[in-house]
PyMOL Python script that loads the backbone (N, CA, C, O; Angstrom):
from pymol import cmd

cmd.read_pdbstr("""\
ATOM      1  N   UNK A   1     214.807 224.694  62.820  1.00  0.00           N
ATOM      2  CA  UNK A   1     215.218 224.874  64.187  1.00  0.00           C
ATOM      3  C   UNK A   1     216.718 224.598  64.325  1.00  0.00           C
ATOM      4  O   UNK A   1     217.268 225.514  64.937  1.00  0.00           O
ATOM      5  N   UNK A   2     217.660 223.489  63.897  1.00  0.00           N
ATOM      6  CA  UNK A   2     218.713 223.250  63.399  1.00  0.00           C
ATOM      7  C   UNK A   2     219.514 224.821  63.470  1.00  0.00           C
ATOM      8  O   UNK A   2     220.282 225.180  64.363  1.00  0.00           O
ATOM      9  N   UNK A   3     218.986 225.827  61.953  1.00  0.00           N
ATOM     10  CA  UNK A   3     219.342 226.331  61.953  1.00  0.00           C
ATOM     11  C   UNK A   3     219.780 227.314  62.782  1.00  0.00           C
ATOM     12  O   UNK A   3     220.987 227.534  62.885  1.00  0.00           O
ATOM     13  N   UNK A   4     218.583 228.230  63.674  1.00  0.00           N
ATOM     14  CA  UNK A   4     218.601 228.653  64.665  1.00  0.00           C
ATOM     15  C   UNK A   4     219.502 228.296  66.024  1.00  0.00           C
ATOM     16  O   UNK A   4     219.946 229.146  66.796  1.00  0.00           O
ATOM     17  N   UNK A   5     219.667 226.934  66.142  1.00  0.00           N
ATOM     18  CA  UNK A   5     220.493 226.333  67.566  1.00  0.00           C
ATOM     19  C   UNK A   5     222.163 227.020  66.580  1.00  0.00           C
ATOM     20  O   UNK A   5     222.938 227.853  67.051  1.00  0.00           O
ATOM     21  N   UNK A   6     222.242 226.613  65.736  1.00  0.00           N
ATOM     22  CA  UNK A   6     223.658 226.802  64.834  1.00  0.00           C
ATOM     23  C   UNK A   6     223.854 228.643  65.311  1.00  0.00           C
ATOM     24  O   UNK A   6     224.557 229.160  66.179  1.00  0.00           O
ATOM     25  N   UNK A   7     222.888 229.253  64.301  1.00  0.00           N
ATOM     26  CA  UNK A   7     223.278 230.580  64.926  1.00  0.00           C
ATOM     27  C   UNK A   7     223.773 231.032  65.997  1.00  0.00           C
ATOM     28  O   UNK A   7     224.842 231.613  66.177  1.00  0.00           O
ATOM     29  N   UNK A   8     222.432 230.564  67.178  1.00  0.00           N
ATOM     30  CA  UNK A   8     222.639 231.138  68.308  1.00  0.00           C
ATOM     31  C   UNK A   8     224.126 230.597  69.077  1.00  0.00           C
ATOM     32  O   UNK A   8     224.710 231.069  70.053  1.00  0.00           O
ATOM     33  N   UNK A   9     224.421 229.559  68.312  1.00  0.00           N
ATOM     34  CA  UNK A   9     225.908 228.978  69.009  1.00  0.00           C
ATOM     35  C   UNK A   9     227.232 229.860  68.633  1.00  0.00           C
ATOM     36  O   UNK A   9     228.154 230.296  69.322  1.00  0.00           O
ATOM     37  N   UNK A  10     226.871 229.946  66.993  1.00  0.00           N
ATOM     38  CA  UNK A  10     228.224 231.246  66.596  1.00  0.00           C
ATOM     39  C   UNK A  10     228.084 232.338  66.960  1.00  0.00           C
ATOM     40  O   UNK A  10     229.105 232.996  67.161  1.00  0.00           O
ATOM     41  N   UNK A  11     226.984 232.847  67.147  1.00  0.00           N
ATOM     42  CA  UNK A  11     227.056 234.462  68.264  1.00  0.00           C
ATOM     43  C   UNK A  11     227.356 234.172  69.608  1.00  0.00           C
ATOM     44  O   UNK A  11     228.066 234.964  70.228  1.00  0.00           O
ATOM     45  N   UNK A  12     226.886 233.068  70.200  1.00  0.00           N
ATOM     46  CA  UNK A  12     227.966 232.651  71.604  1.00  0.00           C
ATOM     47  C   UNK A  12     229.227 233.145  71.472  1.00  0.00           C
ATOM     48  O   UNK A  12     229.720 234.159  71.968  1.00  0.00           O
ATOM     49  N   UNK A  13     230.003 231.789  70.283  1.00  0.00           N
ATOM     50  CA  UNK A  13     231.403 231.822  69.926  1.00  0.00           C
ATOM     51  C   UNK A  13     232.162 233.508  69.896  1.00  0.00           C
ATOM     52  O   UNK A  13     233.089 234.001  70.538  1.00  0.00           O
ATOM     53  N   UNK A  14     231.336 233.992  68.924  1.00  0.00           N
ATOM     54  CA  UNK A  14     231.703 235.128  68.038  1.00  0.00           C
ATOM     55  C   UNK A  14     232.259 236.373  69.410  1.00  0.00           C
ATOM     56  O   UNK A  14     233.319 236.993  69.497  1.00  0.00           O
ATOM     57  N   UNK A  15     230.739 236.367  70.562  1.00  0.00           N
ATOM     58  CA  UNK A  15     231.060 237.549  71.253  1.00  0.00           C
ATOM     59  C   UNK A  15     231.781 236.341  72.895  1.00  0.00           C
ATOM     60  O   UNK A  15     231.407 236.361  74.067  1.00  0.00           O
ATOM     61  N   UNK A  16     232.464 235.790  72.469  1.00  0.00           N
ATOM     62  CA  UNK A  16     232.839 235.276  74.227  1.00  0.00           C
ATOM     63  C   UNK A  16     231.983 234.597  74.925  1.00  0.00           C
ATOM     64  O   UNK A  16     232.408 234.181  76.003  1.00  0.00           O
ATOM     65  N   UNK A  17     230.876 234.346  74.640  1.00  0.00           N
ATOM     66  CA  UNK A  17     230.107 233.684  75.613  1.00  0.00           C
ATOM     67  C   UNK A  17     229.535 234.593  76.521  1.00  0.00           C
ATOM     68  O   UNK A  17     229.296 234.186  77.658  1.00  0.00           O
ATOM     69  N   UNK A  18     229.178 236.178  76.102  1.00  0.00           N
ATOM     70  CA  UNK A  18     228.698 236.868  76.834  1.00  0.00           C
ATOM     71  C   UNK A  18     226.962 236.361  75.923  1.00  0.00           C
ATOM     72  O   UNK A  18     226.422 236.125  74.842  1.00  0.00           O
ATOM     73  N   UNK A  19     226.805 236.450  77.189  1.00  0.00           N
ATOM     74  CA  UNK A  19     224.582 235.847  76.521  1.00  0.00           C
ATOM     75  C   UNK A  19     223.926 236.967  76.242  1.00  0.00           C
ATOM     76  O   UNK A  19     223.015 237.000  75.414  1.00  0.00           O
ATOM     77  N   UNK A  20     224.336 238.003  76.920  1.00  0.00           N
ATOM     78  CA  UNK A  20     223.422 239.455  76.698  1.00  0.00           C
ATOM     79  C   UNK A  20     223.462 240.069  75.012  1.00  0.00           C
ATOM     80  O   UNK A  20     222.743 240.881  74.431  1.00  0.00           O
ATOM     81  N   UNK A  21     224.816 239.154  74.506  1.00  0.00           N
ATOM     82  CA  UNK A  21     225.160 239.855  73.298  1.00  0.00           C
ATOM     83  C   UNK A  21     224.039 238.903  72.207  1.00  0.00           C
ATOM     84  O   UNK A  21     223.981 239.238  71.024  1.00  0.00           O
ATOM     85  N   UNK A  22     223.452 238.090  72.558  1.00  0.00           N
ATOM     86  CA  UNK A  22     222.943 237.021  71.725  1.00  0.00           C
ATOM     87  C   UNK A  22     221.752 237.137  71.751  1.00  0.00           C
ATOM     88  O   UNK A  22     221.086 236.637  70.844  1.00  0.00           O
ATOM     89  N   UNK A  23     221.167 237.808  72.761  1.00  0.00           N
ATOM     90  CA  UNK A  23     219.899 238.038  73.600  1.00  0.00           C
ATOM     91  C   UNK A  23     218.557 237.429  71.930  1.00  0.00           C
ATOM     92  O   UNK A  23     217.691 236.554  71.939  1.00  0.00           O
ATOM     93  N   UNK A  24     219.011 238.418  70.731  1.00  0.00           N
ATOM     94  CA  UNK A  24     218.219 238.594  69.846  1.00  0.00           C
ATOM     95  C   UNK A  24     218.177 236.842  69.111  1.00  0.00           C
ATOM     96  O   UNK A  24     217.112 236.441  68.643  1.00  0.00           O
ATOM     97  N   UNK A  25     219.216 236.093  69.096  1.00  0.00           N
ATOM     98  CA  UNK A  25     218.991 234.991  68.381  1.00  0.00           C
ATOM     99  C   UNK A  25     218.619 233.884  69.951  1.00  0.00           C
ATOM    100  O   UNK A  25     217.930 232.896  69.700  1.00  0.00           O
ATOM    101  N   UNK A  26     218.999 234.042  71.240  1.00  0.00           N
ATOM    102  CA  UNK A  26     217.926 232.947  71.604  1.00  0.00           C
ATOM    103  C   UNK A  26     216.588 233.305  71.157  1.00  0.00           C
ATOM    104  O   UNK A  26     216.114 232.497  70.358  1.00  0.00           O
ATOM    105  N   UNK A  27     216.108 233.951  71.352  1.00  0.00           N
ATOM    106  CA  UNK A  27     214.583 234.514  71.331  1.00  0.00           C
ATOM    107  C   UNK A  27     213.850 233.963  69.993  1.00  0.00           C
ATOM    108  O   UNK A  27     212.723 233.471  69.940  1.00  0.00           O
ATOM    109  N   UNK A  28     214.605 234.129  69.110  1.00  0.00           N
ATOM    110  CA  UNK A  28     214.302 233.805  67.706  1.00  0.00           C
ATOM    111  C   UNK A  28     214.417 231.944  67.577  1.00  0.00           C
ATOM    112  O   UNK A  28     213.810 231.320  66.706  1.00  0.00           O
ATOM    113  N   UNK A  29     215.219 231.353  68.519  1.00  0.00           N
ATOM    114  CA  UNK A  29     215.489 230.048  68.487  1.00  0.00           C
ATOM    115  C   UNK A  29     213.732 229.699  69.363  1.00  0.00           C
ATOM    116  O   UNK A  29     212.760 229.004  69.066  1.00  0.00           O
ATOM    117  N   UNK A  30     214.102 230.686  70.596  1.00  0.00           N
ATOM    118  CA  UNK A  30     212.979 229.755  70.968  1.00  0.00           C
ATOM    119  C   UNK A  30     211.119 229.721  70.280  1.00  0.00           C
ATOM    120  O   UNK A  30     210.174 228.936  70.353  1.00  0.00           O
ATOM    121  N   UNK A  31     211.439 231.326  69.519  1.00  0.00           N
ATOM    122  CA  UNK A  31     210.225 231.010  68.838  1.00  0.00           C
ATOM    123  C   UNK A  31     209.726 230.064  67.601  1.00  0.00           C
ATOM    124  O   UNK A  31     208.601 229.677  67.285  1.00  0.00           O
ATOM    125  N   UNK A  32     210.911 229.867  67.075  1.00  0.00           N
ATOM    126  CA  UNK A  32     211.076 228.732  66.240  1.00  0.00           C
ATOM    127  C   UNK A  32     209.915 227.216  66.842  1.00  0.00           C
ATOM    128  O   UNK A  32     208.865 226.700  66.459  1.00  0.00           O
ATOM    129  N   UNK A  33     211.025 226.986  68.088  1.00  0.00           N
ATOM    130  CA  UNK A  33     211.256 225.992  68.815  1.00  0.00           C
ATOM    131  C   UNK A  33     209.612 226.090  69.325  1.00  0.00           C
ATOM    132  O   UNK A  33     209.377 224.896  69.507  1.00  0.00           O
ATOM    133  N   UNK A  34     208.773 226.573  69.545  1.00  0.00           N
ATOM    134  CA  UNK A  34     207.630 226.699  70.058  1.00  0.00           C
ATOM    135  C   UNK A  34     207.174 226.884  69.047  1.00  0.00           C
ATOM    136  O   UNK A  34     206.437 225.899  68.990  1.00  0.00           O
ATOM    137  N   UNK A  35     206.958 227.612  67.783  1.00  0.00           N
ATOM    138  CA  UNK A  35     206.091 227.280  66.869  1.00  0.00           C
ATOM    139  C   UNK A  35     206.101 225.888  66.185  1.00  0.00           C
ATOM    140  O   UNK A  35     205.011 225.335  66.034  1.00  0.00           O
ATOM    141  N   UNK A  36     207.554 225.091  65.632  1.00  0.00           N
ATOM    142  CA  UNK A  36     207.073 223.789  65.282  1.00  0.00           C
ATOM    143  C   UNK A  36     207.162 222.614  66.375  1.00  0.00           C
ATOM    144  O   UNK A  36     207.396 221.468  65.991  1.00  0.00           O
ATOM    145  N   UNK A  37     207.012 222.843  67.460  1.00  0.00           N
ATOM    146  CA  UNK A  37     206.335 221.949  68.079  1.00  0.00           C
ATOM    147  C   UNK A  37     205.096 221.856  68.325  1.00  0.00           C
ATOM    148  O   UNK A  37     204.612 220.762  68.615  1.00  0.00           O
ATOM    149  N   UNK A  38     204.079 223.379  68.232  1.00  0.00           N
ATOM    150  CA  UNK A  38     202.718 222.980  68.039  1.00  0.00           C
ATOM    151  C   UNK A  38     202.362 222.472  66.861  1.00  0.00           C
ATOM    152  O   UNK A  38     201.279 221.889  66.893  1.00  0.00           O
ATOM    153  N   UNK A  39     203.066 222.503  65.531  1.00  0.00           N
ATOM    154  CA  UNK A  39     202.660 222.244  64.676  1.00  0.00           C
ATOM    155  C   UNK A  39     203.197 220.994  64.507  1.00  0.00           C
ATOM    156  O   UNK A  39     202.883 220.449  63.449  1.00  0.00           O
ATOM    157  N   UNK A  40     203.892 220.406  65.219  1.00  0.00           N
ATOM    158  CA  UNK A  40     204.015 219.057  65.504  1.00  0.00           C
ATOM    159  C   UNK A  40     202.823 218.245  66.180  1.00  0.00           C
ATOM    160  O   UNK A  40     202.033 217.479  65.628  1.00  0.00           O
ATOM    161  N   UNK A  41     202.889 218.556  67.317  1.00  0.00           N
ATOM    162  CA  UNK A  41     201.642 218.630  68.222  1.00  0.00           C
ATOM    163  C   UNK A  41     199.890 218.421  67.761  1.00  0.00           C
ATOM    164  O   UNK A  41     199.042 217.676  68.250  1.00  0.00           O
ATOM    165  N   UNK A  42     199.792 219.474  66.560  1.00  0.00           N
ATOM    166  CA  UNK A  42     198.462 219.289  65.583  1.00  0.00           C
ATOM    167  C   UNK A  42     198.562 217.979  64.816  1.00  0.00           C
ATOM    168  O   UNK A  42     197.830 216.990  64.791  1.00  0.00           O
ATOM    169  N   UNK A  43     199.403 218.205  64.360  1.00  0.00           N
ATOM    170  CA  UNK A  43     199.923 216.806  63.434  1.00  0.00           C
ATOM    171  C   UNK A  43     199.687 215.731  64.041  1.00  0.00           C
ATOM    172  O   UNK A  43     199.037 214.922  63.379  1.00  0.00           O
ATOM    173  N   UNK A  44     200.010 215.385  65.180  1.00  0.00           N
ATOM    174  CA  UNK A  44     200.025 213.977  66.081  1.00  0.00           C
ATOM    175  C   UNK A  44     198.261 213.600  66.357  1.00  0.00           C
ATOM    176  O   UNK A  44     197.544 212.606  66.249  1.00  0.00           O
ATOM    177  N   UNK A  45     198.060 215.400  66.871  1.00  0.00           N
ATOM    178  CA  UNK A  45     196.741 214.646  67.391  1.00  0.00           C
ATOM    179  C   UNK A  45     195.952 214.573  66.002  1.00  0.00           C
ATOM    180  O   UNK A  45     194.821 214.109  66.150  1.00  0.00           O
ATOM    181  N   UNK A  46     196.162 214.796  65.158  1.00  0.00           N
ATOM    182  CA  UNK A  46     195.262 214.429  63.588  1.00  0.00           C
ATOM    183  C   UNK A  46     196.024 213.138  63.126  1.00  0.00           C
ATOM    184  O   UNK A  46     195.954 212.835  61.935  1.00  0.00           O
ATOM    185  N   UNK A  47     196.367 212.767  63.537  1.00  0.00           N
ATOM    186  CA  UNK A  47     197.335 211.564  63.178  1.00  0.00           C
ATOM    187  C   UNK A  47     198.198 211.513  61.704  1.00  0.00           C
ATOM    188  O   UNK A  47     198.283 210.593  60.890  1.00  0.00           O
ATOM    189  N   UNK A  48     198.549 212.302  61.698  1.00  0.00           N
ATOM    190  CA  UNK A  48     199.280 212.982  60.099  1.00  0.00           C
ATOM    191  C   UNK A  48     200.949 212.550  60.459  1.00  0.00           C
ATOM    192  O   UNK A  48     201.480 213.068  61.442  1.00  0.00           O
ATOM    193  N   UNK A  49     201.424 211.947  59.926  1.00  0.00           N
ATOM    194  CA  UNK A  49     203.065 211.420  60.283  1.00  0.00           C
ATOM    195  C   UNK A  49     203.585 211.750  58.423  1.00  0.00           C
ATOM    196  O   UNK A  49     202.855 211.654  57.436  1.00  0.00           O
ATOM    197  N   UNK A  50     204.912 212.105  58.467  1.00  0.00           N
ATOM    198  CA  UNK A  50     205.634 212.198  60.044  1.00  0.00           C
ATOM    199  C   UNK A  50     204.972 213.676  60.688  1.00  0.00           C
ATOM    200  O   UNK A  50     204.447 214.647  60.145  1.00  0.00           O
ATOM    201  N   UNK A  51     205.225 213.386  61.881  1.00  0.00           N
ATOM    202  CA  UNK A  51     204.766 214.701  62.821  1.00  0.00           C
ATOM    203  C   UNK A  51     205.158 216.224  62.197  1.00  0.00           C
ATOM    204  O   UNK A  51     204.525 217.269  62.043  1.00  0.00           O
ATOM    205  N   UNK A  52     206.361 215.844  61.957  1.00  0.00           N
ATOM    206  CA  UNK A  52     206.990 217.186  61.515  1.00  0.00           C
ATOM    207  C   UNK A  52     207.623 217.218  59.913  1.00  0.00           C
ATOM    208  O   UNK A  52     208.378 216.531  59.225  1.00  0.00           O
ATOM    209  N   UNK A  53     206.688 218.666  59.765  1.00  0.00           N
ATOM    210  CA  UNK A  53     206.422 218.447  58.367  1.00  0.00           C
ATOM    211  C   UNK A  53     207.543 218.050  57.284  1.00  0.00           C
ATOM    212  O   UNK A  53     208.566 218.677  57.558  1.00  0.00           O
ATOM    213  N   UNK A  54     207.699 217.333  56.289  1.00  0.00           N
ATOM    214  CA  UNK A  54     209.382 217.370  55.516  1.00  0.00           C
ATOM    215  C   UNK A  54     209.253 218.082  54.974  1.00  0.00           C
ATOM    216  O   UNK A  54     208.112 218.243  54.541  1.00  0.00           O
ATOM    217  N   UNK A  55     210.174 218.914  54.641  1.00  0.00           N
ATOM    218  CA  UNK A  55     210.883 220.028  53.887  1.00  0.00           C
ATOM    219  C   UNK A  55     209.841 220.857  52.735  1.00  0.00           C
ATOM    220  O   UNK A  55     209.582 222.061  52.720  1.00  0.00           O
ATOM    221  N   UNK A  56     209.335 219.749  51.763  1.00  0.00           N
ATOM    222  CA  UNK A  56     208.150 220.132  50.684  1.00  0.00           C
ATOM    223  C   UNK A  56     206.991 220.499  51.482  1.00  0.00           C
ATOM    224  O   UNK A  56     206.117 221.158  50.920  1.00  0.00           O
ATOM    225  N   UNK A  57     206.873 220.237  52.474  1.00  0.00           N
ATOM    226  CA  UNK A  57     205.264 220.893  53.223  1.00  0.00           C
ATOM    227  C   UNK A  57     205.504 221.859  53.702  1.00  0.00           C
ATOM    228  O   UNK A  57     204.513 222.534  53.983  1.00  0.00           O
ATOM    229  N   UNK A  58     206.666 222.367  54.000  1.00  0.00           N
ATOM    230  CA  UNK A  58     207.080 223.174  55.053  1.00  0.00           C
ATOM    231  C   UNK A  58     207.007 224.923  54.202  1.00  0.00           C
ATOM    232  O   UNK A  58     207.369 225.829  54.952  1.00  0.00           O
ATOM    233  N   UNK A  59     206.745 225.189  53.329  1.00  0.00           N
ATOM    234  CA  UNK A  59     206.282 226.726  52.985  1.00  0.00           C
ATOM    235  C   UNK A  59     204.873 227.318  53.618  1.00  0.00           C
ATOM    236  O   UNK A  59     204.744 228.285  54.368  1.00  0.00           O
ATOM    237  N   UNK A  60     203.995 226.559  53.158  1.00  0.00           N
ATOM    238  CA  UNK A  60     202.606 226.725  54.132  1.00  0.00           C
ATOM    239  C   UNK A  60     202.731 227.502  55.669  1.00  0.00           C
ATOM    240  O   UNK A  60     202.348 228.598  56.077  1.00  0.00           O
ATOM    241  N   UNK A  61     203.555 226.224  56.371  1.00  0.00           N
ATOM    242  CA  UNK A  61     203.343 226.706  57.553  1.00  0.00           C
ATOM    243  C   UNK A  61     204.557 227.957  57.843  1.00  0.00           C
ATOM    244  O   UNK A  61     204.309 228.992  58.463  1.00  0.00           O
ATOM    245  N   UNK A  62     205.725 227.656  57.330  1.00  0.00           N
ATOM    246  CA  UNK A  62     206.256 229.065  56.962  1.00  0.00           C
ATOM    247  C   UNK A  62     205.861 230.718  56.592  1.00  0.00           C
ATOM    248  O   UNK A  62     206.400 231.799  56.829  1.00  0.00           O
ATOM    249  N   UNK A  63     204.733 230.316  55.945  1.00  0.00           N
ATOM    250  CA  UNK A  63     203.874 231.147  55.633  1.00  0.00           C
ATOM    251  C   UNK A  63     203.172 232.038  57.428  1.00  0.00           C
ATOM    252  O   UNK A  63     203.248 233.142  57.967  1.00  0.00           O
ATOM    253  N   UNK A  64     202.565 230.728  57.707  1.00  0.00           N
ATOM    254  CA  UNK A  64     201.676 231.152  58.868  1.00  0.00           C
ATOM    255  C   UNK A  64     202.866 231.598  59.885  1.00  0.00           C
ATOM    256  O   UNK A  64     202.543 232.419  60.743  1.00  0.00           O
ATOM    257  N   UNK A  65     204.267 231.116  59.871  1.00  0.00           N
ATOM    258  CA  UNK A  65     204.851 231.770  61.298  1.00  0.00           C
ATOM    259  C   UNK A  65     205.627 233.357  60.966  1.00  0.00           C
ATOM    260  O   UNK A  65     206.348 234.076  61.658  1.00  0.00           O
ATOM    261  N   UNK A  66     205.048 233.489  59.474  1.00  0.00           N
ATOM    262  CA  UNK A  66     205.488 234.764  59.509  1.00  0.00           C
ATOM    263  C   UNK A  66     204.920 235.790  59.463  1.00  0.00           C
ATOM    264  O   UNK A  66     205.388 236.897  59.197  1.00  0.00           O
ATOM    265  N   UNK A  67     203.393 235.379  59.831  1.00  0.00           N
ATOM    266  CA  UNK A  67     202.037 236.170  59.835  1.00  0.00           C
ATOM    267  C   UNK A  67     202.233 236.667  61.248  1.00  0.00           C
ATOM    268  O   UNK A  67     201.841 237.813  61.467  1.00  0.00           O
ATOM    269  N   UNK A  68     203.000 235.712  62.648  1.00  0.00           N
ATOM    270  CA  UNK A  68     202.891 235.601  63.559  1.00  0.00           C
ATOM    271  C   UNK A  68     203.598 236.809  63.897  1.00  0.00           C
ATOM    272  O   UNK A  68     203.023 237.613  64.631  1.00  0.00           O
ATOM    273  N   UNK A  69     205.007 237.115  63.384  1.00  0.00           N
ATOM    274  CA  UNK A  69     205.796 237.948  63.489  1.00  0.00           C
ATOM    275  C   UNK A  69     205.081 239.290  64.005  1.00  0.00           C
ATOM    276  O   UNK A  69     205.743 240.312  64.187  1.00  0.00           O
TER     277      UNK A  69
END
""", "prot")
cmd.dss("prot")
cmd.show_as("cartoon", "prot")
cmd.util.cbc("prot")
cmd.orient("prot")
């Protein structure tokens, strides 16, 4: 998600701060942003910590958010 906020900030930068030009990377931030928070969310209520997965777990569900696509 990191990554995504980063993007969507240099296409800000890049086109002026016009938002219409960026349209394609919020969208992509916020689906990010909504997929690992449910998968945060599962995690908590199974009581699995840390909530959010570290880095080595994280292909799996990578896997599943690109099924989503």
């Amino acid at each position: 998600m990191v990554l995504e906020h980063h993007l969507s900030q240099q296409c800000l930068s890049r086109n002026d701060y016009q938002y219409g030009s960026c349209q394609a990377y919020f969208e992509n931030y916020r689906r990010c942003k909504k997929f690992w928070g449910r998968i945060t969310a599962q995690r908590r209520r199974a009581g699995i910590t840390p909530y959010l997965p570290t880095p080595e777990e994280r292909p799996p569900y990578l896997l599943e958010y690109a099924k989503e696509l």
